[in-house]
N, C-alpha and C positions, 0 to 999 in steps of 0.2 A: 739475088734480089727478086729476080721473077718467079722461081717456085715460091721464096716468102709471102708475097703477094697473091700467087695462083692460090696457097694455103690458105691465108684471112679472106679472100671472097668463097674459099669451100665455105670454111669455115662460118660466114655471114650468114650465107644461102644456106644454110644445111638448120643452123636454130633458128632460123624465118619461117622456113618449112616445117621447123618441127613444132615449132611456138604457134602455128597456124592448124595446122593438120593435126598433132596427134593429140588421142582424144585419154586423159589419164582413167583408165579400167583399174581402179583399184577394191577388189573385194574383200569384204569387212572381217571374214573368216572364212573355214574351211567348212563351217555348214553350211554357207550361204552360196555354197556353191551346186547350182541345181544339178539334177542328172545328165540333162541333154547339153550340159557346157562340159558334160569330162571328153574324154578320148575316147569316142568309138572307133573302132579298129577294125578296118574292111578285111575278108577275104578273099579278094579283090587282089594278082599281081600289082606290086606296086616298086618302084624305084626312088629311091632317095639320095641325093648328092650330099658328101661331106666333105668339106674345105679345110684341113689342115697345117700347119705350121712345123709338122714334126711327125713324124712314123710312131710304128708300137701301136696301129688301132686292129691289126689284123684277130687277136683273141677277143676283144671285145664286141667286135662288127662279127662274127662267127656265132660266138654265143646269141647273141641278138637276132639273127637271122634262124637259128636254131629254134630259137622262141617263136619268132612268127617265119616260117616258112614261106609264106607268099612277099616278103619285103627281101631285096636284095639293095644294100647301101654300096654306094659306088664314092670309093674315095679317090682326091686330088692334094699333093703335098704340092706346097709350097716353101722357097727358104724363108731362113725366117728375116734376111734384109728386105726381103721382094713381097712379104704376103700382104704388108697393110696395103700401099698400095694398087693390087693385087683387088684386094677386098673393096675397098674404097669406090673405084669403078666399075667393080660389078654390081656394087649396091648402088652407084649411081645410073648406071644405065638397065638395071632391069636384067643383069644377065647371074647373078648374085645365085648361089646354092641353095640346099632348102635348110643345111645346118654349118654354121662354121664356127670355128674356137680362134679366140686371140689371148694374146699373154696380157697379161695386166701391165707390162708396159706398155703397150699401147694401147688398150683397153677404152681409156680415155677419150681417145680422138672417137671411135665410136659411140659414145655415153652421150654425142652433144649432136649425133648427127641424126637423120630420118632415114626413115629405111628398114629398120629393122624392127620386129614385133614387142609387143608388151607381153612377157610373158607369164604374166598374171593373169590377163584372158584366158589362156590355156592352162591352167591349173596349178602353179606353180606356186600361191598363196599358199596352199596348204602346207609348203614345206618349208615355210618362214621360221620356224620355230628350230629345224634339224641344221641351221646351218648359225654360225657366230652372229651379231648384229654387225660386225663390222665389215665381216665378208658381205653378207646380206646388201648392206649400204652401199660398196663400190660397187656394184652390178646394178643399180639404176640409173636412171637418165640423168645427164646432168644437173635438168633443172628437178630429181626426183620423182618426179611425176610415175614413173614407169618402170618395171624390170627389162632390162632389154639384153643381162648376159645371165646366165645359171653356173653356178657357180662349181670350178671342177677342179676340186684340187688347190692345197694353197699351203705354200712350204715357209716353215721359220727357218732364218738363218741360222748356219752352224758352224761352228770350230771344230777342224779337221785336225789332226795331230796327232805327230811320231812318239805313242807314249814310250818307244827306248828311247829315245832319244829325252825325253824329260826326267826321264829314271837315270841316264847317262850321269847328265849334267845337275844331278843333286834338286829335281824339280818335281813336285807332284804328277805320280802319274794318272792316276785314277781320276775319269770321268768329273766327278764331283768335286774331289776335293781339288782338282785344278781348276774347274769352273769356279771356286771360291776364292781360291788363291790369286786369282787374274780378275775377282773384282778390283782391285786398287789396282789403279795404272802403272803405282811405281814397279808392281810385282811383274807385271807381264813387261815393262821396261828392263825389270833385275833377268828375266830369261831371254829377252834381245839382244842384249847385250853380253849375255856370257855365252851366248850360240855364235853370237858374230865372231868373238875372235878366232874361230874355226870355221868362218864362212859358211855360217849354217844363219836360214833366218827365218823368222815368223811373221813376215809382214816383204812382198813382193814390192808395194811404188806405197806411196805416204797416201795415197785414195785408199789404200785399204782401210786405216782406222777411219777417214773420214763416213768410207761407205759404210761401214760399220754402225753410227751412229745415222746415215742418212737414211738404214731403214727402221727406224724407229719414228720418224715425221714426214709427214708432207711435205711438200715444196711450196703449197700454198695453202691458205686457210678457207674455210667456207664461203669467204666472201673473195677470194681470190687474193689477199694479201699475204706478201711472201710471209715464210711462217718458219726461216729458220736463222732468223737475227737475234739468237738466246743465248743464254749460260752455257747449255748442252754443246753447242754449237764451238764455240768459245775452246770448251774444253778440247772437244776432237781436232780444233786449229792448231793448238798450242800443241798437243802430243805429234800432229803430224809435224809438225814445225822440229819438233824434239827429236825425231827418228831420221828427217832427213839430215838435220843438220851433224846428228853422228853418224851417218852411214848405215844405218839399222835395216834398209830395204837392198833387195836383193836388184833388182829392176830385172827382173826373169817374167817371162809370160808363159805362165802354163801350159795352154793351148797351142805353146808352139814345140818343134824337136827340141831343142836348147832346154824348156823348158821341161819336158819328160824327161830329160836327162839327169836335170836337177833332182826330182826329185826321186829319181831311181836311186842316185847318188847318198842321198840323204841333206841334198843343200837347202831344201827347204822340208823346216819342219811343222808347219800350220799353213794352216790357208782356211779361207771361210766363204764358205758356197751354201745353195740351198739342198735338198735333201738328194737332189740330184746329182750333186757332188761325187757319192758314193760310191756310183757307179765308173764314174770319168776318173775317180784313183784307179782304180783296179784296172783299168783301158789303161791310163798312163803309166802305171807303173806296178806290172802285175808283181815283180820281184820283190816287193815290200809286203809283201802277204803274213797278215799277223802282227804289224807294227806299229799300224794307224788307230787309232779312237774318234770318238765323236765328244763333244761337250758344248758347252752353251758357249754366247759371246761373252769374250772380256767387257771388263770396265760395268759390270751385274746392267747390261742393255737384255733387251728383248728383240729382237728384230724379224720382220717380215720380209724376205725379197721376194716372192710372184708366186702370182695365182695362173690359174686360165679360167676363162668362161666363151659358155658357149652361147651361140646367138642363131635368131631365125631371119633370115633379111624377109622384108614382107611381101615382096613377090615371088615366095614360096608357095608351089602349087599342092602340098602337100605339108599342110604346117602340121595337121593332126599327128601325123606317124613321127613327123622332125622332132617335135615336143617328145612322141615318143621314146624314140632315139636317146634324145638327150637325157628322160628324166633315169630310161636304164643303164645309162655309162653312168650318173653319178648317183644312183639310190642303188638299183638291184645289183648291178656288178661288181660295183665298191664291196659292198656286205662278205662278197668273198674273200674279200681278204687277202688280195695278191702282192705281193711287192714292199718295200720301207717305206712307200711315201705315204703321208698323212693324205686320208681323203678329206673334202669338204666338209661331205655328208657326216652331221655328230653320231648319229647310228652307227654308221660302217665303224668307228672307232671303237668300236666297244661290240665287236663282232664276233660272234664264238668261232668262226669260219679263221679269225685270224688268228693263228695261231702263235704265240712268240718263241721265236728261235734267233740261235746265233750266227754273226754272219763271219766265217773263216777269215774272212780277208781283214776283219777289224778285232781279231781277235777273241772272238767269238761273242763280241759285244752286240746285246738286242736291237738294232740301228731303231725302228718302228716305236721301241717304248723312249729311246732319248727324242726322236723327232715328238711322238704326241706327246709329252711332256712341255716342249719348247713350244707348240703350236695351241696348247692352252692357255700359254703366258703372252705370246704376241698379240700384238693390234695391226690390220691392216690398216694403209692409209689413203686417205682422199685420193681419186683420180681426178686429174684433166686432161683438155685435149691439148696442153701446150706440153705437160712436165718430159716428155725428151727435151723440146728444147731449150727449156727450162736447164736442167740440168748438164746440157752442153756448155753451157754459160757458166755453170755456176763449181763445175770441175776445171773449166780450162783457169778461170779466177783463181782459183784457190789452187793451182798447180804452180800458176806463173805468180801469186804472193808470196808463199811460201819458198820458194825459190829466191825470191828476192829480199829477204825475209823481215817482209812486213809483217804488223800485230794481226793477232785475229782479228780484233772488232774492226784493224780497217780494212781486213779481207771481207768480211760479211758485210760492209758497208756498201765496196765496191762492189760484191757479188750480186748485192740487191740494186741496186743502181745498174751494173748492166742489163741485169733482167727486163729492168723497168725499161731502158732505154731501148733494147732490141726489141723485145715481146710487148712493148704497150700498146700495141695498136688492140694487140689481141686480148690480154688481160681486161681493155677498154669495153671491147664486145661482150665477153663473158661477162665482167662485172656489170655490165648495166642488164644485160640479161637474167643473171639472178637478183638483181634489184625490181623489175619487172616482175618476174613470178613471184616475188614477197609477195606486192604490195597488191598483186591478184587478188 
């Protein structure tokens, strides 16, 4: 109850101060942007701090520094349980880096707070147009006003899958034509059920289909009202309801020994991650080499799990070069073309630099052209500064209905009603806060 509390007065103090203090620099285009507001670029030794959540930046901070020779970046990893925190109090006290990246799940709590730059001041209108409107959108301030993350990187959710194992058991195996085939629920039900009775399964806890469809909406809608009391919603209760009640789920965790075991085994034959997934088979289970596929999600969804964006806190003494920094990890270095993950940047997709090849481990399937394919059909969606706990609410519901096995509508009944009842202090602040900036 006292972190709850310590949270809704950040929370207070932080859109007071920003509803007070920051001033919206919004430029009307990319002509109007004079010369002496781009990036001049000293000769000048210079050092710039970057704040992390994850490793992998040593080729990229090399090539960078290769380019300007007088900047050497100096990075600090953080886990990723510990970095919001982390970040939160060094943007509150002033001790905050000159560049840092957060995942879009937590993205949000920073979208509402001060501290951090607009980073349209520094030049980043011009490149409104290379990036989705929806990506675009999540990376401003809550109340809009301002860009305050750049957007780096942002993966559609995917179906991972033993195509022997679907070619075993009498089931399409090709890419396509099982991403067709597992539009209709009953279909990808008809393959759960005839893998079970050899303790093989496509679906780990009954959150899988839900999460399935959870990323496909927000948790809440523009004005802060929950926004997943619907049909769609409806549907993914009742199938979750459906797999538990015949034993359809394996209850295995991945991430754990038991769980690489499985799936060396062949006990599980899907699983649905973001494009990062790819990588984490081939770690878990290098002896499956050549057996796995990629495809869309069942049930013809589209789904977004996470982005990252990167951010300037404004007691950066070196914003010029941090902009820097940032705009060549997601413009110039993307273009090269390294790696299956879909960049941001719309350019970099369509990069002669990227060449398409096959990846051994999936059979020699182009991972890059299923991901950008899936990542032109998704929508990101709305952030706030509550949807963790939002959604701590609103799975622990929908774990212990289901279990009990109540209807859907009065799981999402309940789901929204505890929401309301825990988080209304705070959905109270937000929503009258953008009630406030309307009617500005």
């Amino acid at each position: 109850m006292k972190m709850r509390m310590l949270f809704i007065l950040f929370l207070v103090m932080s859109i007071l101060i920003t509803a007070c203090d920051q001033t919206a620099i919004t430029p009307k285009g990319e002509d109007k942007l004079s010369e002496q507001k781009k990036v001049e670029l000293s000769k000048n030794k210079v050092e710039i701090e970057f704040w992390s959540h994850y490793t992998g930046w040593d080729d990229i901070i090399a090539e960078f520094e290769k380019k300007y020779p007088n900047v050497n970046v100096n990075t600090r990893t953080f886990s990723f349980d510990s970095y919001v925190e982390t970040y939160e109090m060094a943007i509150a006290n002033g001790s905050a880096p000159d560049v840092m990246i957060a995942d879009s799940k937590d993205f949000g709590r920073f979208a509402a707070i001060s501290g951090l730059e607009n980073l349209l001041a520094h030049g980043a209108e011009k490149y409104r147009k290379d990036f989705s409107s929806s990506l675009w959108d999540i990376n401003l301030s809550f109340d809009k006003k301002s860009l305050v993350g750049f957007p780096s990187g942002s993966s559609p959710y995917i179906t991972y899958y033993r195509a022997d194992l679907m070619e075993q058991y009498g089931f399409p195996s090709d890419p396509e034509e099982l991403g067709k085939y597992m539009e209709d629920p009953e279909n990808w039900l008809k393959i759960a059920r005839a893998l079970k009775k050899d303790d093989r399964y496509i679906a780990n806890w009954l959150m899988d289909i839900v999460q399935i469809y959870d990323t496909t909406a927000p948790v809440f809608n523009e004005n802060m009202k929950f926004a997943r009391r619907n049909e769609s919603f409806i549907d993914a209760l009742e199938l979750a309801s459906t797999i538990y009640n015949e034993g359809l789920t394996s209850s295995t965790d991945t991430w754990t020994a038991a769980g690489g075991e499985a799936l060396k085994n062949g006990k599980i034959a899907m699983l649905y991650m973001g494009t990062w997934g790819a990588n984490e088979l081939q770690s878990w289970a290098p002896n499956t080499t050549g057996k796995w596929r990629q495809t869309r999600l069942p049930f013809n969804l589209n789904g977004w799990v996470n982005s990252s964006s990167f951010m300037i806190p404004t007691s950066s003494e070196e914003k010029k070069w941090a902009f820097a920094f940032i705009e060549y990890c997601v413009t110039e270095y993307s273009m090269k073309g390294k790696g299956n993950s879909v960049p941001s940047y719309l350019p970099a997709r369509e990069s002669e630099q990227r060449v398409a090849s096959g990846v051994k481990f999936f059979g020699g399937q182009d991972l890059f052209a299923m991901s950008e394919t899936l990542a032109e059909q998704m929508k990101e969606t709305r952030l706030t500064p509550i949807d963790e706990e939002a959604k701590a609410i609103w799975t622990r519901v929908i774990n212990e209905g289901v279990e009990r096995n109540k209807s859907a509508d009065l799981i999402l009944v309940e789901a929204e009603k505890q929401i309301y009842s825990t988080l209304g202090k705070e959905i109270e602040i937000l929503s009258e806060y953008l009630y406030e900036n309307k009617t500005k």
